[in-house]
N, C-alpha and C positions, 0 to 999 in steps of 0.2 A: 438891570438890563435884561431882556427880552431874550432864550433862547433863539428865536426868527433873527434878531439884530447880531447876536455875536457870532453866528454863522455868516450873515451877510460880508460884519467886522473882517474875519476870517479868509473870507475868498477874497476879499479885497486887496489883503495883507499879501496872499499867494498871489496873486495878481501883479501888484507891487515887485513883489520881487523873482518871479519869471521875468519881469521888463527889464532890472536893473542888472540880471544875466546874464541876460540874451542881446539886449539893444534893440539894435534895429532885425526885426525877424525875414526881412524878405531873401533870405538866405534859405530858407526855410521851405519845404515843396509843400503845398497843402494836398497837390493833387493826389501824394500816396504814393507816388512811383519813385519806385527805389532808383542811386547813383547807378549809371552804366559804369564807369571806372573808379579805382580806385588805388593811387598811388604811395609806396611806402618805400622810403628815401634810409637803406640803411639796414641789412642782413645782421646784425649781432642780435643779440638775445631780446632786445625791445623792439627790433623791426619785425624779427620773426615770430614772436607771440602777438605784437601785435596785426601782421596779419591774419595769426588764429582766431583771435577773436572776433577779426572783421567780417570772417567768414560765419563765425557764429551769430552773429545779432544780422547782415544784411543779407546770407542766404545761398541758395549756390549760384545764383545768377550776376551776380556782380563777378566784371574782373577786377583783379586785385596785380596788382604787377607791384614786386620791390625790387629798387634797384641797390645795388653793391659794386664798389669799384674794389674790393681787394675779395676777400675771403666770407665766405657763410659762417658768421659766429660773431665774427669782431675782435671784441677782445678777447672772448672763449674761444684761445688756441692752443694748438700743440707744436713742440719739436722732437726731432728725431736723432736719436741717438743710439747704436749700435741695432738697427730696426727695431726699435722701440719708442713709442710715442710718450711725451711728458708733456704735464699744462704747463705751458708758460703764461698763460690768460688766468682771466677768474678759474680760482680752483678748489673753493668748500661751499657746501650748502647747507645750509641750519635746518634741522630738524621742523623746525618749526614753518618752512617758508611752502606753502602749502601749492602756490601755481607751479613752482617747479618740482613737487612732488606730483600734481594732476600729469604735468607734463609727461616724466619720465612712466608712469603706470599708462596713460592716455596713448604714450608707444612704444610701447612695448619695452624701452631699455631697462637696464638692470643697474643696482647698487652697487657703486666699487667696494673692496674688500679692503677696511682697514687694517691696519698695523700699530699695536701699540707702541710708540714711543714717549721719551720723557724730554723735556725743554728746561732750558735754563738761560737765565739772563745777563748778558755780560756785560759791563761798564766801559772797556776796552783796556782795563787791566786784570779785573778777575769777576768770578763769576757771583754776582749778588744774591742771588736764588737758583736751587737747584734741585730739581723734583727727584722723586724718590719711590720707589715700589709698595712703599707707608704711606700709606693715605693718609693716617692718621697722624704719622709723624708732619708727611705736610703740611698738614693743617693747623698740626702745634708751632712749627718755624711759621709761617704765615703770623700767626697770633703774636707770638715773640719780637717778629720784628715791625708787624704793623699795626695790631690791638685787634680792636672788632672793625676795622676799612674795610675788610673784603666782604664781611657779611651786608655791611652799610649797602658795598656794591653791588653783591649780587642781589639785592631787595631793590636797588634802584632799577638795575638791568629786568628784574622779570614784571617790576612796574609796566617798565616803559615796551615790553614787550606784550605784556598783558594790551595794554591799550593799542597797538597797533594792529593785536589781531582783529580788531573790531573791524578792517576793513574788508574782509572775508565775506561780514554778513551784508557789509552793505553792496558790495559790490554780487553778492548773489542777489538779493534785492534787486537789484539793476540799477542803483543808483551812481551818479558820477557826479566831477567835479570840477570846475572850469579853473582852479587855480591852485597852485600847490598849497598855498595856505589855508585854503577851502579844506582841501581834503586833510590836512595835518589837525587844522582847528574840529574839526567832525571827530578825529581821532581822541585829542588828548587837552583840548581846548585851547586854553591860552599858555597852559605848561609847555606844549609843544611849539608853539610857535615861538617863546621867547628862547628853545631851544636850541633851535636858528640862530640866534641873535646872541645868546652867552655862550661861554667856551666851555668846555666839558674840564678844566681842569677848574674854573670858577664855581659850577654846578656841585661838582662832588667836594671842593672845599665846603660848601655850603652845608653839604650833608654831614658834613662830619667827617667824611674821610682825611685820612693824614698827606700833609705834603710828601712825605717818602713815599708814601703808597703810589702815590701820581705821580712820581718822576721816576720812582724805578719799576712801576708794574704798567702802570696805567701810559705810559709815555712808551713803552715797551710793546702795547699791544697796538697804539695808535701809528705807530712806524712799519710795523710789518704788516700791518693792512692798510696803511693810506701814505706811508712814507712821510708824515707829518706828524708836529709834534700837536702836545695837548695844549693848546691854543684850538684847535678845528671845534668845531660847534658840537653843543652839546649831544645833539640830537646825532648828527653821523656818528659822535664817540659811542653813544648806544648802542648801534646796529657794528661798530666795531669792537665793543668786548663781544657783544651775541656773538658775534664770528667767531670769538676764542674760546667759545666754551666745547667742550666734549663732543657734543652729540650735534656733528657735522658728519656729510656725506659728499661724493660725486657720483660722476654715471662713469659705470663701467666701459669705457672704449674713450670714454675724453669729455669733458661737460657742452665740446662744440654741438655733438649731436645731437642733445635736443632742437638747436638751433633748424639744420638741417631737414629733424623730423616735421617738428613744426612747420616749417615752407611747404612739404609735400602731404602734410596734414590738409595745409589750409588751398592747396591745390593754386595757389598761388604761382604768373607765371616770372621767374627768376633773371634779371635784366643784368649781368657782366656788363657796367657802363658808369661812370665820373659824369652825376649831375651837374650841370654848370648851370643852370637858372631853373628859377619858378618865375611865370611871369601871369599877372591876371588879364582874361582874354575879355571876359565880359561880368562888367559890375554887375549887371542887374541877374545874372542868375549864378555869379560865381565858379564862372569856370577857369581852370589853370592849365597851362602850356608847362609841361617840363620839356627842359631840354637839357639834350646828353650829350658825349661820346663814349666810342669804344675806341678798340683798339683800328678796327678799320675806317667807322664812319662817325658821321654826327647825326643823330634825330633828334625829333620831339613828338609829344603825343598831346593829348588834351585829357582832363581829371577832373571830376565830380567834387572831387575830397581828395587832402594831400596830409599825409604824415612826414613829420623829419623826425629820423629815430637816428639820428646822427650827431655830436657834438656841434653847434656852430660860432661858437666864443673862437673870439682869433684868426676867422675865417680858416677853420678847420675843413671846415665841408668844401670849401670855397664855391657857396653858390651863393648865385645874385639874387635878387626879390625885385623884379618890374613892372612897373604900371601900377602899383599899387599908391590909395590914397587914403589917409597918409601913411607913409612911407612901412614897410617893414627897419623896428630899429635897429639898430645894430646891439647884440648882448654882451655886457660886460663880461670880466671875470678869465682868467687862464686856465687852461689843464695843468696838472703836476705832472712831471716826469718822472717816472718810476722803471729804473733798465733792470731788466732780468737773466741774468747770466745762468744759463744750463752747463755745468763743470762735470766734468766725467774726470774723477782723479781723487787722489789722497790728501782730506782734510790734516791740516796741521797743526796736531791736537796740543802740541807744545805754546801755540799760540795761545792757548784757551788755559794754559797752566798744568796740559796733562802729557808729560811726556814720555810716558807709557799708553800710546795706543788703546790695547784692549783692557784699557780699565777706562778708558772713555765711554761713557754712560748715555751722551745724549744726540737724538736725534734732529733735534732744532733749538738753535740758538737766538733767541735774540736782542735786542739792543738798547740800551736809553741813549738820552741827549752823553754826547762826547764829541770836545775837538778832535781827536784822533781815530774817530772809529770813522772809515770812508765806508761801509756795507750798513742795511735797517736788521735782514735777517739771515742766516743759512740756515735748509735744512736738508737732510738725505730724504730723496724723495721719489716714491714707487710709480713704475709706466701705467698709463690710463689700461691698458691690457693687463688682468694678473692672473698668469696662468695658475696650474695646479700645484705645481712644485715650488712656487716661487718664493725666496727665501730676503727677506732684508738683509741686505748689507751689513756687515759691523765696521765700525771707525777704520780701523785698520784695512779693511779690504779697498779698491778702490770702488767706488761708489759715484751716485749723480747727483747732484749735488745742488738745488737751486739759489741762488743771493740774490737778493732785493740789494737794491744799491741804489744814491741821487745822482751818480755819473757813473758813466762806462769803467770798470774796472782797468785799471792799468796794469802791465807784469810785474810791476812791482806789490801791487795787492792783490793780484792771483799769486806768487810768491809766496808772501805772507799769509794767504787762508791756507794753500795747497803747498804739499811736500813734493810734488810732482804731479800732472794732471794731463791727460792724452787728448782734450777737445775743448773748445770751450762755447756756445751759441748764445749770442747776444738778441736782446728784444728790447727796445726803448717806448717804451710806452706813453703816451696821453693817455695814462689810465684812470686818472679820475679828475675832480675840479680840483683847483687849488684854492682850499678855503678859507675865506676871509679876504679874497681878491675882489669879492664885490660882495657888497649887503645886500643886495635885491634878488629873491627866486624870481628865475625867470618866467612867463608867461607862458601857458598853455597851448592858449588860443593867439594864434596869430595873425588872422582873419576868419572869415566867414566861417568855412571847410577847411581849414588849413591850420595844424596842428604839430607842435611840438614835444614830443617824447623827454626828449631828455631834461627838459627842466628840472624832472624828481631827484637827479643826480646832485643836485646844490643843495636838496636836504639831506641825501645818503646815497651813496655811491654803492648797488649790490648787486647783482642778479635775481632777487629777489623783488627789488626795487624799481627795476625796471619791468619786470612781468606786475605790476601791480598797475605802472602805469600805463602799461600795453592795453591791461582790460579798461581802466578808468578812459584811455583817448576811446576806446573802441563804441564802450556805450556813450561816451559824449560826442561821439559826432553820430553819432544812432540817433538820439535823443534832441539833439539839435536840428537834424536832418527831418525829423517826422514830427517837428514842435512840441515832441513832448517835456515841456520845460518842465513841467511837476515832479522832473525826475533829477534837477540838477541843483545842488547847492540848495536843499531844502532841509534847511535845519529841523524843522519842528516833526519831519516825516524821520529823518537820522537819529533826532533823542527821542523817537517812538519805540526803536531798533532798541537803540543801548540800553533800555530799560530791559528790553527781553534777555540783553546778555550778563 
C-alpha cells in the first residue's frame, strides 16, 4: 500500500471517530467566539477547581458564576471544638495527587504538620495487629501472620498507581475524554476497566494474596475510607489502600481552603442559592436557563455551557432537566452514609483490652467485618491549625477524637468508646457512592454543553479524583466548544504519549 493511501486511510479513520464522539456537531461555534457564561452547579472541591480550570483554557472574558446552596468545600469541612477547627470532611492527600499539590503551591497555602502515630486493628474483641516503633519487627509479624500478601500488595497498589499517573501527561497535552471509561481505558486499558466491574477482594484473591490478609487488613482499610466492605470494586479499593500508606498530607488551616482559594483564583462570581432546574432554551444553539432560589428570592439566568459538580443519584441535587429531547435520564445508584462524630473526651481504653491508660500505645483504631462492632474507625485527631507548642494528646489525657460510624452513635456506644466525654458534634454524610448499587458509570456528557462532574466518583471516590475530573470537564467542553475533536478520545495520539512515559 502506497504511503499517499495510508495517510488518506488515516485521516479517514480520525474522521470516523471525531463523528462517533461528537454526533451531531452544531453545538459547536465555528465562528471562534468564545461562551459569554458559564455555569457551575456545586462549590466542593470539583465545582471549584473546575472553575479553575475554566478560566484557564476560555480566558478572562467569560463569566463563570457557581452556585452553592450550603458551604464552599462540600464535603471539605471543618468543626469547632474548644475554638479549634477539625476536618470532619475529606481529610488526607497522597503524595502523589499532583493537582492538589499545583493547588496548594498555586496559593499560596501551607503543609499541615504531621504527628507520628501507630494503628492497630481490632476485631471487636481484641486487637489482631498492632504497630510498633520496629519497623522491622512489623514487618516480621506481617510475614508471620500473612506470608508475602502484603508485598503481593503493595506491587499491585504502585502498579495500579503507576498507571494512573499517566493522566498527568495527557491532560497537560490537553487531551480529554468524553466518558469515564474513555479516560480509565487510556489509563490502564482493559485492566482497569474490568476493575470497575470485579471486587477488590476477588482481584487480590487472584493475585495471590491470603484470605486473612483481605479480611483483617484489607477489609480494615476499605471501612475507614469508604465504610464499606471489600465487595467495593477493584479499582476504588486501589485508590483506598493508596490513602493508607505513609506519605499523606493536608493544608494547614483545613483542606476547605483550597476550595475557597480556587473560586477567587478563578475570579469566578459566587451564587448563595439551591438550583432547582436546568432547562434547554434553544436547540439550535444550545443555550440553558438555570433557575434558583435563595433565601429571599427566586431567579434564573441563561448559560452557554453548564457543569453539575454535584451528586445527582436520588434526587440529591434536586434539580429538574426541561425541554430537553430526549429526556435527561435519571441516574442510578445511592450515596453511602458515613456519620462522623467529633468526641472531645476520654477513650475507653479497657474496651480495646488495656486498662491501664498510659501504656495505650495507639492513636487510630480500626476495624474488620463484626456483628458487634457499631463504629469503622477512631482516631485522636490534631486541629487543621498547629501552632508552635502544640503537643498530642496521650490516651489518658482527654482528647478529640473522630469515629466513622454507619449510624449515629447512641449513649450507649459513646459509653462504651468514652470513660467520660465533655462534647460530642455529629456529621452524616452522603459521602461517597454506595458501590455496586449500579453497574453503569455514569455519563459525562449530558447534552451539548452540559456536563456532569461527578460521574468519576463511581470509579473512586477522592479529592484527587475529582480535581482530575474538574481539568478533563474543563478542556472537553473547550474542545467541544471550538471543534477541536482531535483532541478527545484519540486513542492512537494517547499511545503516542505512553510510549514517551
Amino acid at each position: 500500500m502506497s504511503p499517499c493511501l495510508v495517510r488518506l486511510l488515516r485521516c479517514f479513520a480520525l474522521l470516523i471517530s471525531c463523528m462517533s464522539v461528537c454526533g451531531d456537531l452544531e453545538f459547536a461555534h465555528a465562528d471562534g467566539a468564545p461562551p459569554s457564561k458559564i455555569a457551575v452547579i456545586g462549590a466542593g472541591i470539583g465545582g471549584t477547581a473546575t472553575a479553575h480550570f475554566l478560566r484557564q483554557h476560555f480566558g478572562q472574558d467569560v463569566e463563570i458564576h457557581v452556585y452553592e446552596k450550603g458551604k464552599v468545600g462540600g464535603r471539605l469541612a471543618t468543626v469547632t471544638v474548644n475554638n479549634q477547627e477539625y476536618e470532619s470532611g475529606g481529610s488526607v492527600i497522597h503524595s502523589l495527587n499532583l493537582h492538589m499539590q499545583d493547588f496548594v503551591k498555586l496559593l499560596g497555602l501551607k503543609y499541615r504538620k504531621n504527628f507520628p502515630r501507630k494503628t492497630a486493628v481490632f476485631n471487636g474483641e481484641h486487637f489482631l495487629l498492632e504497630e510498633t516503633d520496629w519497623y522491622l519487627l512489623d514487618l516480621f509479624r506481617l510475614w508471620w501472620r500473612y506470608g508475602i500478601s502484603f508485598i503481593r500488595l503493595q506491587m499491585w497498589v504502585e502498579e495500579i498507581m503507576e498507571k494512573f499517573m499517566r493522566i498527568y501527561k495527557y491532560q497537560a497535552h490537553g487531551y480529554a475524554f468524553s466518558t469515564v471509561d474513555e479516560l480509565l481505558h487510556s489509563l490502564g486499558g482493559s485492566l482497569f476497566i474490568n476493575m470497575t466491574r470485579n471486587s477488590v477482594s476477588e482481584s487480590l484473591l487472584e493475585l495471590g494474596v491470603s484470605q486473612r490478609f483481605i479480611d483483617e487488613v484489607i477489609a480494615a482499610v476499605t471501612r475507614v475510607n469508604y465504610g464499606q466492605s471489600v465487595s467495593i470494586p477493584a479499582f476504588v479499593g486501589a485508590v483506598s489502600l493508596a490513602g493508607a500508606q505513609a506519605n499523606l498530607w493536608a493544608v494547614e488551616g483545613g483542606n476547605k481552603l483550597v476550595c475557597s482559594g480556587l473560586l477567587k483564583e478563578a475570579k469566578a462570581n459566587l451564587i448563595h442559592a439551591q438550583v432547582t432546574s436546568v432547562s434547554l432554551v434553544s436547540a439550535d444553539t444550545a443555550q440553558y436557563q438555570v433557575s434558583y432560589t435563595t433565601e429571599k428570592e427566586k431567579g434564573s439566568a441563561m448559560y452557554d455551557i453548564v457543569i453539575i459538580a454535584t451528586p445527582l443519584q436520588e434526587g440529591m441535587a434536586n434539580i429538574t432537566f426541561e425541554n430537553f429531547e430526549p429526556p435527561i435520564p435519571e441516574l442510578p445508584g445511592a450515596y453511602h452514609h458515613t456519620v462522623v462524630s467529633i468526641v472531645h473526651g476520654y477513650l475507653n481504653c479497657s474496651y480495646f483490652g488495656y486498662p491501664d491508660p498510659k501504656l495505650f500505645p495507639f492513636a487510630s483504631i480500626l476495624t474488620t467485618e463484626a456483628p458487634a462492632l457499631f463504629f469503622d474507625s477512631v482516631e485522636n485527631v490534631s486541629p487543621v491549625n498547629i501552632s508552635k507548642g502544640f503537643k498530642k494528646k496521650q490516651p489518658q489525657e482527654a482528647a478529640i477524637w473522630k469515629v466513622f460510624s454507619p449510624q449515629p452513635l447512641e449513649r450507649k456506644d459513646l459509653k462504651t468508646l468514652f470513660k467520660s466525654y465533655y462534647s460530642v458534634q455529629v456529621t452524616d454524610w452522603q459521602a461517597y457512592p454506595q458501590y455496586g448499587s449500579t453497574k453503569r458509570l455514569p455519563p459525562i456528557v449530558l447534552h451539548d454543553n452540559m456536563y456532569y462532574l461527578n460521574s468519576i466518583e463511581w470509579a473512586a471516590s477522592a479529592m484527587e479524583m475529582s480535581s482530575v475530573a474538574a481539568k478533563n470537564i474543563a478542556l472537553l467542553a473547550y474542545h467541544r466548544w471550538n471543534r477541536e475533536l482531535e483532541m478527545i478520545d484519540q486513542k492512537e495520539f494517547i499511545h503516542k504519549i505512553k510510549t514517551e512515559l
